[in-house]
N, C-alpha and C positions, 0 to 999 in steps of 0.2 A: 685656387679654390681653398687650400688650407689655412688660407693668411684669413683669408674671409672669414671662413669656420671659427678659426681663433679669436677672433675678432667679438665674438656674437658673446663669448665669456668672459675677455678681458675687460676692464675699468679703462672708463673711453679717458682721456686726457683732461685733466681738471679745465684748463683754460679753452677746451674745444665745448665737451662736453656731448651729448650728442645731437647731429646736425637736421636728420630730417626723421619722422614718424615714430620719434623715440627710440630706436634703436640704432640708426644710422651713423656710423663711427667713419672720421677721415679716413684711418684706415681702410674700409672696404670702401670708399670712396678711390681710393687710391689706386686702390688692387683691380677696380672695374673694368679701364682702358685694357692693363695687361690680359686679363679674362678673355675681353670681346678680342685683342687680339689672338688671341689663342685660339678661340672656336674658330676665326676668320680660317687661319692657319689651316687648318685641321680641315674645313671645311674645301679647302680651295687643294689639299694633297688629296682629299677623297677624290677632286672632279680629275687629276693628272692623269695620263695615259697608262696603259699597264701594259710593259711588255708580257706575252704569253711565250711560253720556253716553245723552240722551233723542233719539230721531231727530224730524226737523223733522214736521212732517203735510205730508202729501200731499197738492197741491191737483189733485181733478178737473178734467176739461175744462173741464165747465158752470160752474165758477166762473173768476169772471175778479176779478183782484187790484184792488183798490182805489186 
């Protein structure tokens, strides 16, 4: 996201120039793949299982600890 960011102030490359709706720089072109894969990422650790911590058992009176 930062490279992008930077991107939107830097002087796009004399020989590129900029590529689509006037602001469009290789650069965030570049950086987009890595992006989508990140939210992929992100999105696919939110769906992983979550272990929940197990509580200890509960010792009864009648039992007496060893």
């Amino acid at each position: 996201m930062f490279r992008i960011a930077v991107e939107f102030v830097r002087v796009p490359d004399a020989q590129l120039g900029y590529l689509a709706f006037g602001w469009v720089t290789m650069g965030q072109l570049q950086s987009l793949p890595l992006v989508i894969v990140g939210l992929v990422l992100l999105w696919l650790s939110r769906r992983a299982p979550v272990l929940e911590p197990q509580q200890p058992p509960v010792q009864s009176k009648e039992e007496k600890p060893a």
